[in-house]
C-alpha positions as CSV (number, residue, x, y, z in Angstrom):
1,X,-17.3,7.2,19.7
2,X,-13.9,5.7,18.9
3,X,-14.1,2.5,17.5
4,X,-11.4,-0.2,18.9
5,X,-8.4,-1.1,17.4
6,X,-9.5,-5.0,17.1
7,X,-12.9,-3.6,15.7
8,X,-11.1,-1.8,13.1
9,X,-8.5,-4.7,11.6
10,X,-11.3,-7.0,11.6
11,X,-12.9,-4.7,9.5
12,X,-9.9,-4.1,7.6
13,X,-9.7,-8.1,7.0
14,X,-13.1,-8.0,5.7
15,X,-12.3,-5.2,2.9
16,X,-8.9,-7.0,2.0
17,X,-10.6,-10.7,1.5
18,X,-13.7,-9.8,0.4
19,X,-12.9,-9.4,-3.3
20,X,-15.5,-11.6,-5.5
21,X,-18.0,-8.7,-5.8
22,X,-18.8,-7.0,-9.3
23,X,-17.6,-3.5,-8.1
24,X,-14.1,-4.7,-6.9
25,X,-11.3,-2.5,-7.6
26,X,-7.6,-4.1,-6.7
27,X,-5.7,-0.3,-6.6
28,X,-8.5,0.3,-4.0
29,X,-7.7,-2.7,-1.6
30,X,-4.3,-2.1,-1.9
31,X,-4.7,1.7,-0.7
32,X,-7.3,0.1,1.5
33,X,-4.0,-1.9,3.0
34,X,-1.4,0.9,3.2
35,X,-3.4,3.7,4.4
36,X,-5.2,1.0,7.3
37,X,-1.2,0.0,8.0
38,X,-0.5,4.3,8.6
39,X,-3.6,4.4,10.9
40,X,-3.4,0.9,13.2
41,X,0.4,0.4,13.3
42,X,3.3,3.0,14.9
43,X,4.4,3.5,11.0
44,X,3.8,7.0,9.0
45,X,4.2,5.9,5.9
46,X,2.8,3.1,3.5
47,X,3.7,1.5,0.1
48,X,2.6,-1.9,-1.9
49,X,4.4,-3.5,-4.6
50,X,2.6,-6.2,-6.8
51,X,4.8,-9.2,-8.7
52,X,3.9,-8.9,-12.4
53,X,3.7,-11.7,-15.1
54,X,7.4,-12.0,-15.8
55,X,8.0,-11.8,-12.0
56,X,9.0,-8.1,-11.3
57,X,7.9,-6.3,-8.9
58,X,6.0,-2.9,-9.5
59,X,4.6,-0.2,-7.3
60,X,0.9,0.1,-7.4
61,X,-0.2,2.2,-4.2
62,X,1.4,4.6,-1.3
63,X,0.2,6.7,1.2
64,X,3.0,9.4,0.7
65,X,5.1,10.9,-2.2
66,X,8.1,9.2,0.2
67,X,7.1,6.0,0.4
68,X,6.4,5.8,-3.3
69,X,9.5,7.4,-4.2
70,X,11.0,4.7,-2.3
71,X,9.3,1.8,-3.9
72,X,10.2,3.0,-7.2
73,X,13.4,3.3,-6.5
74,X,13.8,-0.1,-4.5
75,X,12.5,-1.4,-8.3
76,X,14.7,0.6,-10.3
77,X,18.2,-0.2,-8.3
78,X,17.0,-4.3,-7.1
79,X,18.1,-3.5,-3.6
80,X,15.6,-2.8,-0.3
81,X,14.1,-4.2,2.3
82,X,11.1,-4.9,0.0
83,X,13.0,-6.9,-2.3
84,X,14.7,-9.1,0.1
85,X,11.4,-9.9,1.9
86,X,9.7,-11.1,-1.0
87,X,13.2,-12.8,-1.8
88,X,13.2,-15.1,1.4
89,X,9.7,-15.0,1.8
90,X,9.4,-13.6,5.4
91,X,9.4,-10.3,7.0
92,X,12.6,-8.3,6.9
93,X,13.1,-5.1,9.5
94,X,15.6,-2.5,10.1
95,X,15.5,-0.5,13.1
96,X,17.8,1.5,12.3
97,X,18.8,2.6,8.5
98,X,22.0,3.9,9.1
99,X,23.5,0.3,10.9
100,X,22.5,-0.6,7.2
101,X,24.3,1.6,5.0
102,X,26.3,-1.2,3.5
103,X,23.6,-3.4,2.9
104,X,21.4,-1.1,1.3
105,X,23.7,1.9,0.4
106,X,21.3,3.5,-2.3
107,X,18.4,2.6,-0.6
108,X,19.1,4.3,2.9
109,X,20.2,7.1,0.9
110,X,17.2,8.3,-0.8
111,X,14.9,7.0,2.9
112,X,17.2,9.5,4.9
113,X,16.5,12.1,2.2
114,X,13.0,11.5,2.7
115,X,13.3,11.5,6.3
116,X,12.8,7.9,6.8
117,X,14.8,6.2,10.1
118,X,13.7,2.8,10.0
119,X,11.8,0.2,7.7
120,X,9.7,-3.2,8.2
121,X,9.0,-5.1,4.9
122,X,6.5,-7.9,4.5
123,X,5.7,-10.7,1.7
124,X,2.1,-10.7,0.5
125,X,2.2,-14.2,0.3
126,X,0.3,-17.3,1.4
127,X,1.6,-20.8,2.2
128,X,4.4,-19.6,-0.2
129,X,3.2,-18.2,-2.8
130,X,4.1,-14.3,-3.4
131,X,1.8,-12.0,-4.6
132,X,3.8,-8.6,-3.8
133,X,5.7,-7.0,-1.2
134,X,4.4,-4.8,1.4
135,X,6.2,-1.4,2.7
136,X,6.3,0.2,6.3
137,X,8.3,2.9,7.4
138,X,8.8,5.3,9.9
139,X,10.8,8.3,11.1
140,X,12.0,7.2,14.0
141,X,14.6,4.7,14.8
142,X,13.8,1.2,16.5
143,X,11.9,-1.2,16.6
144,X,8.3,-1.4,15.4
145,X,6.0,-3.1,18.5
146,X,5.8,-6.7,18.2
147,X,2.1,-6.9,18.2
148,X,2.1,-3.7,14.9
149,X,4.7,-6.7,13.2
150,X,2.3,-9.6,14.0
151,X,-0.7,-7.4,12.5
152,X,1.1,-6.3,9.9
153,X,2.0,-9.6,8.6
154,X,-2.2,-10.6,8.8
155,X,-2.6,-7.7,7.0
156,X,-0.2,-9.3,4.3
157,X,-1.6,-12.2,4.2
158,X,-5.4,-11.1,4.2
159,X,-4.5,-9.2,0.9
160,X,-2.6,-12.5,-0.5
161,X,-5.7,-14.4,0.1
162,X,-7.7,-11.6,-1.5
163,X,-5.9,-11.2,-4.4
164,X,-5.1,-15.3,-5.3
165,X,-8.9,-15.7,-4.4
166,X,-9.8,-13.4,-6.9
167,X,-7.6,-14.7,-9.6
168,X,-9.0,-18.2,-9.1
169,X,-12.9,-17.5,-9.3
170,X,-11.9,-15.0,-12.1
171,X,-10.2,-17.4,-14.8
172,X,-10.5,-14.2,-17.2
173,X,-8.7,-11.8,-14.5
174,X,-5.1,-12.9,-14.7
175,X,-2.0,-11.3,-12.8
176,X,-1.6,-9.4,-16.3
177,X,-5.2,-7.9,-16.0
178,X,-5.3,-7.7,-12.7
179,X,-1.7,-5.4,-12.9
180,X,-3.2,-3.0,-15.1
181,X,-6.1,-2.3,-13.7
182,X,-4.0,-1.3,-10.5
183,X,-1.7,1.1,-12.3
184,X,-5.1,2.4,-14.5
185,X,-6.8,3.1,-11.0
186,X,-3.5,4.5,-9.3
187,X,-3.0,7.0,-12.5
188,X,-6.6,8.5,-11.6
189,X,-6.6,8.4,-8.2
190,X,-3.2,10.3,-8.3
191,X,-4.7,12.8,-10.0
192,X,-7.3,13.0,-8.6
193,X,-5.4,13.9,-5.1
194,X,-3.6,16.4,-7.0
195,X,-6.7,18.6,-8.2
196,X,-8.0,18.4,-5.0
197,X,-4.9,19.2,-3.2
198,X,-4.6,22.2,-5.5
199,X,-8.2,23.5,-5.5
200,X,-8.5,23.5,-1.7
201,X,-4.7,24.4,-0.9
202,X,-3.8,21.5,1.0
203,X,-1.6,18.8,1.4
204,X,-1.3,15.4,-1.2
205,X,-2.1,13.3,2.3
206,X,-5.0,16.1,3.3
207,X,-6.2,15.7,-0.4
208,X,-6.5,11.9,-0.5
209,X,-7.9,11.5,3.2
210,X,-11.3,13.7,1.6
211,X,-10.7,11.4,-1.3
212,X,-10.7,7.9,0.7
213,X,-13.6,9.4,3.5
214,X,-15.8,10.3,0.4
215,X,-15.4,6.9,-0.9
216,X,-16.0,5.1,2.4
217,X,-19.3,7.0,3.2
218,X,-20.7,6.5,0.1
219,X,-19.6,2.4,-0.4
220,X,-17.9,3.4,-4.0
221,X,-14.6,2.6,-5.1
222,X,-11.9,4.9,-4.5
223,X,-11.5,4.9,-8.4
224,X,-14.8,5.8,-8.9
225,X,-14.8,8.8,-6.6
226,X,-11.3,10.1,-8.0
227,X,-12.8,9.8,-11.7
228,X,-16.0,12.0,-10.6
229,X,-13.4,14.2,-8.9
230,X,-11.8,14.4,-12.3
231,X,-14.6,15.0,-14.6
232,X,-15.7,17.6,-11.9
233,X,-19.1,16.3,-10.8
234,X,-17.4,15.6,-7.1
235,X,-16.0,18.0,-4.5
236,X,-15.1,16.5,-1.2
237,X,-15.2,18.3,1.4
């Protein structure tokens, strides 16, 4: 039975605000965010970006090797559609890359290469104050529909509220901590999609959808489930 679409981002909402529990993982809600923007919204590809200590912003989860290519990249050269949304504090879209060559010249270089046409960027903010940025593209030219934009930007801010809830109940947790633990998870999970991809022949994306299902049926972590993939005690099929 196919679940609706409402069903589904309410549930998504859930996952992204419910972050006081003892087995919380922040690298997992923030895949839980870009891979639930790749299946509800007309977008293929994914990517999150979290404001550090010092106030840069660093990439911490993506649903393809594009879309993190792109975030690191977007870091590396301070230009993107990323970067100016967390800049003004509002969504910033381009239907069309290459009617923004001059504005982004680096930046649409390296999304054409990876086969990107257009790109819609969202603070993770709430009432102002910016947690991270998040990343949507597609590779298509025009316009994402208005109602994927409107959700998109709930899905923001449900992962704001998440993550400043967090840090407030969790005086010992601070943006520092709460970093690191995202970049620890990301390492293993990457790797973890990489064994997998090369021990049943399939794609990254193939790999990490057994990954992420695995996780969700059995109400663990994705971290968890990449580190038993890892120390070889977990196969997904």
């Amino acid at each position: 039975m196919t679940v609706p679409r409402d069903e589904l981002i309410a549930e998504v909402v859930v996952a992204l605000t419910d972050t006081l529990r003892d087995d919380f993982d922040v690298a997992d809600m923030l895949y839980t965010l870009t891979t639930a923007c790749t299946e509800l919204l007309d977008v293929d590809a994914a990517g999150m970006l979290l404001i550090d200590d010092e106030g840069r912003l660093v990439p911490v989860a993506a649903t393809h090797d594009g879309s993190a290519n792109l975030e690191r990249l977007q870091v590396m050269i301070r230009e993107g559609p990323c970067l100016d949304a967390v800049k003004v504090v509002k969504a910033v879209s381009c239907v069309d890359l290459e009617q923004d060559v001059g504005r982004w010249p680096d930046f649409v270089a390296q999304a054409r290469a990876e086969g990107f046409r257009a790109a819609h960027a969202e603070p993770v903010a709430l009432r102002g104050q910016v947690v991270g940025g998040l990343n949507l593209f597609r590779t298509r030219a025009g316009p994402m529909p208005a109602a994927d934009e409107r959700i998109a930007h709930f899905l923001a801010t449900a992962a704001a509220i998440g993550i400043l809830h967090r840090r407030a109940h969790r005086d010992v947790e601070t943006v520092k901590d709460q970093l690191q633990q995202a970049l620890t998870s990301r390492i293993v999970i990457e790797q973890a999609k990489g064994v997998l991809a090369e021990r049943h022949e399939v794609e990254l994306e193939a790999a990490f959808a057994r990954l992420r299902r695995h996780a969700r049926n059995t109400h663990q972590p994705l971290a968890v489930a990449a580190k038993a993939v890892l120390d070889g005690s977990l196969d997904p099929g």
